[in-house]
N, C-alpha and C positions, 0 to 999 in steps of 0.2 A: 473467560479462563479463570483470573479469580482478577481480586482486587488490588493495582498496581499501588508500588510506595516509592516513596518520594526519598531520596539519598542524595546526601551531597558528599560528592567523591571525593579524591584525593586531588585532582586538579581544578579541586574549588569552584565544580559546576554542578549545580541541580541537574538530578535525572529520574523523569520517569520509569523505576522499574518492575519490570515482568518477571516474575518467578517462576519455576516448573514445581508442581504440587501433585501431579495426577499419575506419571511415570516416569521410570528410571531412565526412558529416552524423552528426553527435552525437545521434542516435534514441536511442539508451538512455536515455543522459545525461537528454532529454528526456522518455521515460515514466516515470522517475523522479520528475522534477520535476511532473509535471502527478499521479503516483498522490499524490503527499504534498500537492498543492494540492486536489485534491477531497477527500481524507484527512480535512481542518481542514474544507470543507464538508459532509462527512456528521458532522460532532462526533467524530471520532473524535481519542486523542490519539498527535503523530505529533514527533519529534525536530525542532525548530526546525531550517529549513533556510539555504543560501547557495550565491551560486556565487562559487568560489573561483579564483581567479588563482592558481597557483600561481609563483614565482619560480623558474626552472630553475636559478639557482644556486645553492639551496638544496634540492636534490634529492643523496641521496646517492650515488656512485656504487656503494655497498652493495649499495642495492636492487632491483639487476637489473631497473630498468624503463626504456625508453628515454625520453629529458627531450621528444624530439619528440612524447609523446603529451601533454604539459601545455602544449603550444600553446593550444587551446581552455582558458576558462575548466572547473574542475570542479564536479560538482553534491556538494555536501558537507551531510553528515549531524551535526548539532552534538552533543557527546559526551554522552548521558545519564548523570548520574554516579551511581553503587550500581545502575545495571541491570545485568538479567541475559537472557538469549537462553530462551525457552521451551525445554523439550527433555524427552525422558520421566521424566526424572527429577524434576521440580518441575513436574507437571503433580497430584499428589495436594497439593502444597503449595497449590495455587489451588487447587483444589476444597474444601480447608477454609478457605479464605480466609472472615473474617467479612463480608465487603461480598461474598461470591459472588452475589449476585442480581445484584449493579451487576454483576459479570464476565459473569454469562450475556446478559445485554441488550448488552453491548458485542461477545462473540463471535458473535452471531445478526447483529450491525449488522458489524463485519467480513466475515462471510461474504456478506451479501447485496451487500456492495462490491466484493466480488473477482470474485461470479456477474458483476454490473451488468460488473465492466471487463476482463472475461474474464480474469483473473489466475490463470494454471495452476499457479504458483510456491507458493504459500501451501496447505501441505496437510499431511495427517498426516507427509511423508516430510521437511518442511521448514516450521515453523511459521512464518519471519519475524516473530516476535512478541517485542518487548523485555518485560518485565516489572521496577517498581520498587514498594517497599514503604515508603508513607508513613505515621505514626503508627499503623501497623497496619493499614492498608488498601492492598492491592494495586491496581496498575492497569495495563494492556497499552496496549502501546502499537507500533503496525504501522512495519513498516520493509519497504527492496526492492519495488521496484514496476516493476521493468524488465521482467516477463515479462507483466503487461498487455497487452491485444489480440493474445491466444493466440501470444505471443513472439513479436509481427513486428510492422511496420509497420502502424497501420490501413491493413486492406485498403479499396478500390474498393465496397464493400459491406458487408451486415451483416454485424458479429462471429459468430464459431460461440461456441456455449452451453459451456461448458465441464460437467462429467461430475462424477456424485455423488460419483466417486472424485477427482477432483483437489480438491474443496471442506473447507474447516473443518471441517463437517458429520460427515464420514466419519469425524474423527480420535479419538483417546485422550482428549486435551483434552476435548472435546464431549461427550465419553461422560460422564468424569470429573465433568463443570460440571454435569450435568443430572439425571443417576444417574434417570434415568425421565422420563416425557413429562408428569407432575404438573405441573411449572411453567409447561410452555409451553398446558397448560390454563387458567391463570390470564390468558395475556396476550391482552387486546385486539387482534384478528390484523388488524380494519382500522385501526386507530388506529395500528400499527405499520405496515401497509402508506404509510400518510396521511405519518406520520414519513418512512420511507425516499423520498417523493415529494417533501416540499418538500426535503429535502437534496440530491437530485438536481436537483431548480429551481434550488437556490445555485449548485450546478456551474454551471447554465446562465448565471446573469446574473455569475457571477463568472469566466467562461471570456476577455473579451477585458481582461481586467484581467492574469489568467495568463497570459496569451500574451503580453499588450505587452512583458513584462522579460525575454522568454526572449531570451539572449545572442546576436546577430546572426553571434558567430562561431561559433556548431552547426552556423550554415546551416540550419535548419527554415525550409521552405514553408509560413510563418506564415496567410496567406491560406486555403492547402491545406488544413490540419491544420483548422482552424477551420471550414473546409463540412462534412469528414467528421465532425468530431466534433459538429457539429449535425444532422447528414443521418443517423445511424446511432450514435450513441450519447444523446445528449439529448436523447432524442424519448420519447411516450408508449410508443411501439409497442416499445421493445425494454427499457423499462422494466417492462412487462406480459411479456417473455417472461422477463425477470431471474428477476421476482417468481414465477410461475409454477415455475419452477425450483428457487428457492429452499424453496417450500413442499412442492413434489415431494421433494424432499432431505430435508428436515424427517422425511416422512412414512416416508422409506425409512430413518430413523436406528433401529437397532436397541439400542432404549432399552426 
């Protein structure tokens, strides 16, 4: 989208943020914000977020970005501090991780999140995956959600499925976490299914809470966004084609 900057707010926190540059309606900005509010309702853990005002006078003219695109409020990412960006390099570092069990149940619940919101972005070639290390226990933590609903606007209809190749599923990571299909013989695959359906329920009932605060000055057809996302996204029928998917992937992982 373009290049984020880095702001420290008024309550004296670093944040990551994302500006809108390209049009008068702030869509990215916006599946940003709604990927990181379902994020918190699948359990997942996701950088405490904000929208940020920025002050154009405090923009440097350093930065080579024009002050007219911090018109609109931005969506800002609060600074994880000691994280580090997944990447192939510290992908055998998580795989010896002592709580790997806890990482492969969160990378199976990431992946079936991305399937569910068509997220093409998140994949072997581009993990979006922060990683921090507490008293010796590791934990991921998902970022970037602007390329949700196959990097466009919800369409007028159902989302397209996204492909074994764009998913988690397919990556190094995956391979590394799992080192054979032993594990996911242990897991309850309805009880996990049951799981991934009430967090998508929370989507449901926490969807006009999400939307009320979304900033009047995006301009989101708040109304709009709100039929398709219950007409074609939080409904059973394309939650069964998620899950179908996701277990197809599972099966085709060359473990």
């Amino acid at each position: 989208m373009n290049r984020p900057v880095w702001v420290l707010a008024s309550d004296i926190e670093y944040y990551v943020c994302k500006y809108n540059r390209i049009s008068p309606v702030a869509y990215r900005l916006y599946k940003e914000y709604l990927g990181a509010s379902f994020s918190k309702r699948f359990e997942l853990s996701v950088p405490d977020t904000a929208f940020v005002q920025v002050d154009k006078e405090h923009l440097s003219d350093g930065l080579g970005i024009h002050k007219k695109h911090f018109i609109q409020p931005c969506f800002g990412s609060k600074q994880l501090p000691n994280s580090n960006e997944v990447d192939k390099h510290n992908i055998g570092q998580l795989a010896r991780a002592a709580n790997r069990k806890k990482l492969r149940h969160d990378l199976l619940r990431i992946s079936f999140f991305d399937i569910w919101l068509a997220n093409e972005d998140r994949s072997h070639n581009n993990y979006n995956l922060l990683f921090t290390v507490e008293n010796g226990l590791y934990h991921l933590h998902v970022i970037d959600h602007e390329a949700c609903f196959n990097h466009g606007e919800f369409p007028e209809a159902q989302l397209t499925a996204i492909t074994y190749e764009e998913s988690l599923i397919y990556s190094d990571l995956y391979v590394a976490l799992f080192s054979g299909k032993r594990f996911l013989k242990t897991i309850k695959i309805d009880a996990l299914k049951e799981y991934y359906y009430i967090c998508m329920q929370n989507c449901k009932k926490a969807l006009p809470e999400i939307l009320s605060i979304i900033p009047p000055q995006w301009n989101i057809n708040i109304p709009g966004e709100r039929h398709k996302l219950e007409t074609y996204l939080l409904t059973d029928e394309w939650f069964e084609e998620a899950w179908k998917n996701f277990i197809q992937f599972l099966q085709l992982a060359p473990l």
